[in-house]
C-alpha positions in Angstrom: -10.6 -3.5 8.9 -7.1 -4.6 7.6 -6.0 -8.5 8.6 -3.2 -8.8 11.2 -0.2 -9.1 7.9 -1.6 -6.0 6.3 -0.8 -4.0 9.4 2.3 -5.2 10.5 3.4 -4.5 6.5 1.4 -0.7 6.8 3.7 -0.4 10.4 6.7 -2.0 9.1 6.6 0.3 6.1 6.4 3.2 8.6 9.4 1.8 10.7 11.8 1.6 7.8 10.8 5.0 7.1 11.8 6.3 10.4 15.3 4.0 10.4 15.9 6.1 6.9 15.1 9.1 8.4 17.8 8.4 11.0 20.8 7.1 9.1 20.0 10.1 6.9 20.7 12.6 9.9 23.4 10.5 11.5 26.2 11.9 10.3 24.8 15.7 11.4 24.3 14.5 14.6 27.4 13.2 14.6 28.8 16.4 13.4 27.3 18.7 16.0 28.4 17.3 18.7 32.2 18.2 18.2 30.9 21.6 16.6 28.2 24.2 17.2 25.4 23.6 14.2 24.8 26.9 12.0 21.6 27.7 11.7 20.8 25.8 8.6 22.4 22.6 10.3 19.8 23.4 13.1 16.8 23.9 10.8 17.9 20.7 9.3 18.2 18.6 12.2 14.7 20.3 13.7 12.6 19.2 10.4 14.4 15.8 10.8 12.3 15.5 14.2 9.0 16.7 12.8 9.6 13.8 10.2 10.1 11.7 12.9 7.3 12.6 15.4 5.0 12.3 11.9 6.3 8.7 11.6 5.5 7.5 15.0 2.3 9.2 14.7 1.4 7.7 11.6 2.0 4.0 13.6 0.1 5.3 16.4 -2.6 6.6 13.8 -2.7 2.6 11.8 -3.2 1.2 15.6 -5.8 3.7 16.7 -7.8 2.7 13.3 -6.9 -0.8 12.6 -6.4 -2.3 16.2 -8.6 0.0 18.4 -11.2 0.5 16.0 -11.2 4.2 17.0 -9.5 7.6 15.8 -9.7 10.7 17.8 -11.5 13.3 16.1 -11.8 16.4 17.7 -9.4 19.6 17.8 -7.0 18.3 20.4 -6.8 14.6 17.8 -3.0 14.7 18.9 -2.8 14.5 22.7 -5.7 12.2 22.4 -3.9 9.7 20.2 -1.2 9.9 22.8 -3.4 9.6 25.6 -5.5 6.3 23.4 -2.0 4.7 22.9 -0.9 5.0 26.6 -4.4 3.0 28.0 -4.2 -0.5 27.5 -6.3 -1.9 24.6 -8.1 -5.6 24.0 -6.8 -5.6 20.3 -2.8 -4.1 21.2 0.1 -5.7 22.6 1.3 -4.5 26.0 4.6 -3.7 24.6 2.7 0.4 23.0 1.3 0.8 26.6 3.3 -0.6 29.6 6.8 0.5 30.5 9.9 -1.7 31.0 9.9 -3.8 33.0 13.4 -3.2 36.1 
């Protein structure tokens, strides 16, 4: 198991990639909402969210493994990391599980 640094670096790494990911699809978003995408502008704007979704899974996956101790396994791995990362955990900071507060 990784020390406390060597995750928040591993989830850090995985943050700046999703903040690249977004400045890098700004000005597209930016663009089709004055004007109706074409269908590559679509295509490109629907693999920028698979990206995305692959990001935050990838932090979900480093907290399921490094603070939970546990990975889902089976077929359905995907909604079960959802479903681990919306029950509180010993090891996790409130702030993955609870909603805001208001």
């Amino acid at each position: 198991m990784k020390g406390s640094g060597e995750i928040k670096v591993d989830i850090q790494t995985e943050l700046d990639d999703l903040q690249t990911e977004i400045e890098a699809v700004a000005p597209l978003l930016d663009k089709v909402r004055l004007v109706e995408p074409d269908a590559i502008e679509i295509r490109a704007i629907a693999t920028t969210l698979h990206a995305f979704y692959n990001g935050i899974e990838r932090v979900f996956l480093i907290i399921a493994k490094e603070l939970d101790g546990k990975v889902p396994q089976s077929v359905h791995w995907h909604r079960e990391l959802l479903d681990q990362m919306s029950q509180p955990a010993r090891r996790r900071v409130k702030e993955i599980t609870s909603l805001p507060e208001g």
